[in-house]
N, C-alpha and C positions, 0 to 999 in steps of 0.2 A: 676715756671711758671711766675709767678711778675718779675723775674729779668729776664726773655727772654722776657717780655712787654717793661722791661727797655730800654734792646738795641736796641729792633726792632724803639721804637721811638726817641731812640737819633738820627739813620738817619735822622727822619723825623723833628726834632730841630735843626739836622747841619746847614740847609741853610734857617731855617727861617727869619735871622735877613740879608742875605747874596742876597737873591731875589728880594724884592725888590731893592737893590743898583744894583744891577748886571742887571736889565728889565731897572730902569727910567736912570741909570748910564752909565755902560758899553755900552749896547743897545740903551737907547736912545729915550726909547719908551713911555715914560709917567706913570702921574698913572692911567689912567684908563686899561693901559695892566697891572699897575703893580695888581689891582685891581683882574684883571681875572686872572692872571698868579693865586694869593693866592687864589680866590675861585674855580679854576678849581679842585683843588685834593677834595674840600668838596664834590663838581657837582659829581664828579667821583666816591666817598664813599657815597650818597645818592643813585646813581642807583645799585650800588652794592649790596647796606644792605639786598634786598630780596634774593639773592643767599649766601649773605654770611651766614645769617641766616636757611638758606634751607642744606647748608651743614656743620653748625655745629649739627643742631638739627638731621643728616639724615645719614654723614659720620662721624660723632661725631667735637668736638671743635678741636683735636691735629690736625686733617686732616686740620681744619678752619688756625691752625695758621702756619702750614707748607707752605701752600700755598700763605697766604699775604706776610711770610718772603721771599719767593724767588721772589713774585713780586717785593717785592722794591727793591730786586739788581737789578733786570730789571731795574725799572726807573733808578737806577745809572747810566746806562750807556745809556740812553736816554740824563741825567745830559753830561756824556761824550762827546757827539756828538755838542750839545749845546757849550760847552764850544771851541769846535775844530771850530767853525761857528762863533764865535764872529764878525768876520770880514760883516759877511753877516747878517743882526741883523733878519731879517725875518726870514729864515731857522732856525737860534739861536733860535728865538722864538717859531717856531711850535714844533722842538725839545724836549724843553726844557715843553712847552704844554702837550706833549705825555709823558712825566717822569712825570707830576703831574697828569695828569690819572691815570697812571699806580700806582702810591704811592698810590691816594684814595683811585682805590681796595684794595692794600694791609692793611693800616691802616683799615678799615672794617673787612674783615678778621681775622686780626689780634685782634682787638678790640675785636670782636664777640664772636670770638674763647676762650679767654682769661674768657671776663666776665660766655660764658656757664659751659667752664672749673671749674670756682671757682665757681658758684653758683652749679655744679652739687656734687662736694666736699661737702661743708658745709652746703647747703639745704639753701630754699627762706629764711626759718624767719633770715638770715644773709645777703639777698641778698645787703644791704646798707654798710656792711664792703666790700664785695668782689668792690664793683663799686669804694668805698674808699683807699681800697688796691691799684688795677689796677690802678686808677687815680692816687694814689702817684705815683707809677713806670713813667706813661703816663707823669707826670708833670716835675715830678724831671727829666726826660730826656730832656723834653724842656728846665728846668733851668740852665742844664749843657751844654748841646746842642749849645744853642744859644751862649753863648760866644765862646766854642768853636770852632763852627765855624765862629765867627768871625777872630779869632786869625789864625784858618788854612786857610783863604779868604786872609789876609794881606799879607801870609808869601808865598801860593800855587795858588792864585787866584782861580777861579771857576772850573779848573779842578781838584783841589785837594778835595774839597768838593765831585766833584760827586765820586772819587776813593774812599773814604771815605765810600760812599753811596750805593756803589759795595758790599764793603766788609765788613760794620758790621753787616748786616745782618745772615752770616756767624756763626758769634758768635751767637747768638741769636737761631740759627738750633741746633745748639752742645750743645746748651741746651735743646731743645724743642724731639729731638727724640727719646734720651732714656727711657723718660717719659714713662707711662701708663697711659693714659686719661680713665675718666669713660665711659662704652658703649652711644652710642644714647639713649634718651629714649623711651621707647615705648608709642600709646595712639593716638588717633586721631589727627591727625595735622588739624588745620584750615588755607581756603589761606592765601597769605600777606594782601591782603586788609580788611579780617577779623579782623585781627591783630592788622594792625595799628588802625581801629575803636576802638579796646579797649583801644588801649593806647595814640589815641591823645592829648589828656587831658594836661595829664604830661607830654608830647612828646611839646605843646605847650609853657610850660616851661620852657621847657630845649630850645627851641630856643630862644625865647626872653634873656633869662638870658644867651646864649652862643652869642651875640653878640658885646659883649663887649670884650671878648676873643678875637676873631674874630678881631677886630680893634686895639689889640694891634699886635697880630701878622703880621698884612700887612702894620699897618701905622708909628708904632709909633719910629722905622728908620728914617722916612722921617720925622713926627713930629720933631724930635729932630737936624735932621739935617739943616729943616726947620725955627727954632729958637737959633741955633746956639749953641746948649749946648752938650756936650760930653758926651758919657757913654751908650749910647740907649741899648747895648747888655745886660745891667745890668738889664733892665726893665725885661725884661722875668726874668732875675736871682727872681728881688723881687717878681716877680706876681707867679714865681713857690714857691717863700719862705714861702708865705702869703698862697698858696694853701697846701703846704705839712703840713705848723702845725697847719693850719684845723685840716686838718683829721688826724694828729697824736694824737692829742688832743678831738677833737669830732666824729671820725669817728661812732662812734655807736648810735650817738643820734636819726639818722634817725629810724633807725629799734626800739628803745626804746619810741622817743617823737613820732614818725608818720610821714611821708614824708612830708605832706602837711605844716605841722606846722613849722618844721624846713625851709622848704623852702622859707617860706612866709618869716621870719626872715634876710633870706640870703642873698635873693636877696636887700633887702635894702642897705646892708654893699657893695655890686658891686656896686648898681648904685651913692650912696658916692664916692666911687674910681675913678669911670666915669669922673663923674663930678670933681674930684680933678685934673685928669690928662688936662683934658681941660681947668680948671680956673686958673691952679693953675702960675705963674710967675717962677720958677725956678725949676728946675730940684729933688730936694727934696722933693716938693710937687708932683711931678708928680711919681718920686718911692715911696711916701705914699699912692697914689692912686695905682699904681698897686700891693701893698700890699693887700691892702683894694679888689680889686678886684679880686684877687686870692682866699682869705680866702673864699669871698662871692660866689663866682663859685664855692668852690671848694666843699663845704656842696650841693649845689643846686641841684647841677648833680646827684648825691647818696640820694637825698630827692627827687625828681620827679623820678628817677626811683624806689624807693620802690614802689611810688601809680602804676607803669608801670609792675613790675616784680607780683607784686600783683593780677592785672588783666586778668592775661593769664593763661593758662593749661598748665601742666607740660610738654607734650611734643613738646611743641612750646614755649618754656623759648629763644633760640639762636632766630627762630624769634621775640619774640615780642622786645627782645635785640637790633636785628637790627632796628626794626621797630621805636623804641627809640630813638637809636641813631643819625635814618635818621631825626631826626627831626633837631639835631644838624650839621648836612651837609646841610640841607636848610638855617637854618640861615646862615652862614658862607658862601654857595654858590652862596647865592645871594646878600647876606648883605654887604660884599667886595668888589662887582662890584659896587655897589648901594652908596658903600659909597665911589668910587674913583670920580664917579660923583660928590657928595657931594665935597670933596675937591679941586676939581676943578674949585669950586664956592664959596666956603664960608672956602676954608685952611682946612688943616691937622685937627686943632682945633678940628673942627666941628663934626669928625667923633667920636670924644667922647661923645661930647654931645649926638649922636644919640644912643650910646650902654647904657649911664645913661639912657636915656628916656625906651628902651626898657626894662631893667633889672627891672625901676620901676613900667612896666605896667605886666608883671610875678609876683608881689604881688595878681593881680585880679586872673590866675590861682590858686593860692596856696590859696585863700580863696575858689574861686568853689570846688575844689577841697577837702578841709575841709566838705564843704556843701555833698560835696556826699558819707562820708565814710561812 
């Protein structure tokens, strides 16, 4: 299951580092489209999270990730159509709009599916390995992802990406069907907005603390292309390096120290990062900071969802999942557009300073949150 989360999101790491150059570049369009182009898929996996949680917990999780896998070949070939449009950058762009749709729902799904799956396996009191598991798979795809697709953008341009996009999803099925997923469970389900009430808390969290993610992956292309220094696709390599030996190394502490407490911890070491990628004078400093910002995200996520997985009733575990993780598609859906403004006024910089600021004001949840266990 972890290695079919793998593939599903290396599609979605192919053309991370490759969209924005291909919106403000090819297209033409600026950052403020480049801004939405990156927060539209969050936009799209926020409204989603209540369905996709309504059919993991209802048609079970395998159905959850059957179905985001075949979304995002869709989007590929949304990618497709975009790429054959270059010429017409509007059309290109609505195109290419309706494939980051279509990927939100899928990554939702997919996500959903994944986490109910492993948490219905190994039971809650482990729910902070499964989210650290799944997050390795989820990261290390982006890690590999993004250069990747850098390297098939130079050699294939933007249509080779979305063929790409088509078909590894593919792979990802060939793993996922022969499986045996545990049944739904049974037990009262409460609605979504029940839901999310239990879990805004740590839902709070996790956004604050996932905006700094968030601004690596929309800006920090353009950062670097912006001050002239080589290598940007590497950033994601360190920020996924800095996240995977987290959690190769701490992944259990949540469930052992308490969500609250690890996270209050965590988020310090991101908003460090933050703040190094934005001050820092040369290109070293700044993959010390997306080091730093990986590691610090990467505990945060799986320490706000224990106090999250914690709060809810067994048979609504895939929603309050979604419910969770829709918190993490606001910040990133809005925080992206919000921060193309931002650079449109005050440079690329700038949007780092704003994910340090937010990652250190997620210290204030992680003490409330102590306060109420």
């Amino acid at each position: 299951m972890t290695l079919a989360v793998f593939i599903g999101f290396f599609m979605i790491g192919l053309p991370m580092p490759v969209l924005p150059l291909y919106v403000d570049g090819v297209l033409a369009l600026g950052a403020l489209a480049v801004g939405v182009v990156a927060g539209l898929q969050f936009a799209a996996a926020l409204l989603s999270r209540a369905g996709a949680g309504a059919v993991a917990d209802r048609r079970g999780p395998k159905r959850a990730m059957i179905l985001g896998l075949v979304l995002g070949s869709a989007a590929g070939l949304f990618y497709l159509l975009a790429a054959g449009m270059a010429a017409r950058p509007s059309a290109a762009y609505a195109a290419l709009l309706a494939g980051r749709a279509a990927m939100g729902c899928a990554e939702s799904l997919i996500v959903t599916g994944a986490l109910s799956w492993g948490v219905a396996l190994v039971g809650p009191q482990n729910a902070g390995r499964v989210m650290a598991w799944v997050g390795v798979a989820i990261y290390a795809a982006f890690a590999l992802g993004a250069p990747a697709g850098m390297r098939l953008y130079s050699v294939t341009g933007f249509a080779g990406i979305a063929s790409a996009t088509v078909l590894i999803p593919l792979a990802a099925l060939a793993l996922v069907l022969p499986q045996r997923a545990p049944q739904a469970a049974g037990g009262v389900r409460p609605p979504f907005y029940r839901v999310l009430g239990m879990v805004w808390l740590p839902g709070l969290g996790l956004a604050l603390s996932s905006v700094g993610f968030g601004m690596i992956t929309a800006f920090v292309s353009l950062l670097f292309q912006d001050r002239g220094w080589d290598g940007a696709a590497w950033m994601f390599t360190a920020f996924g390096a800095g996240f995977i030996l987290a959690r190769v190394f701490f992944a259990g502490l949540p469930d052992r120290l308490g969500g609250a407490r690890v996270a209050t911890a965590c988020v310090l070491f991101e908003a460090a990062g933050q703040w190094l990628i934005w001050g820092g004078g040369s290109p070293g400093w700044a993959f010390a900071g997306a080091v730093l910002t990986g590691a610090g995200y990467s505990l945060a996520f799986p320490a706000f969802g224990v106090e999250a997985v914690r709060r809810a009733p067994p048979a609504s575990r895939g929603t309050a999942m979604g419910a969770y993780v829709a918190f993490l598609d606001v910040a990133l859906g809005l925080g992206s557009p919000a921060a193309g403004w931002l650079a449109g006024f005050r440079g690329y910089g700038a949007v780092f300073a704003l994910g340090g600021t937010c990652a250190l004001a997620a210290v204030a949840v992680g003490v409330a949150l102590r306060g109420k266990r």
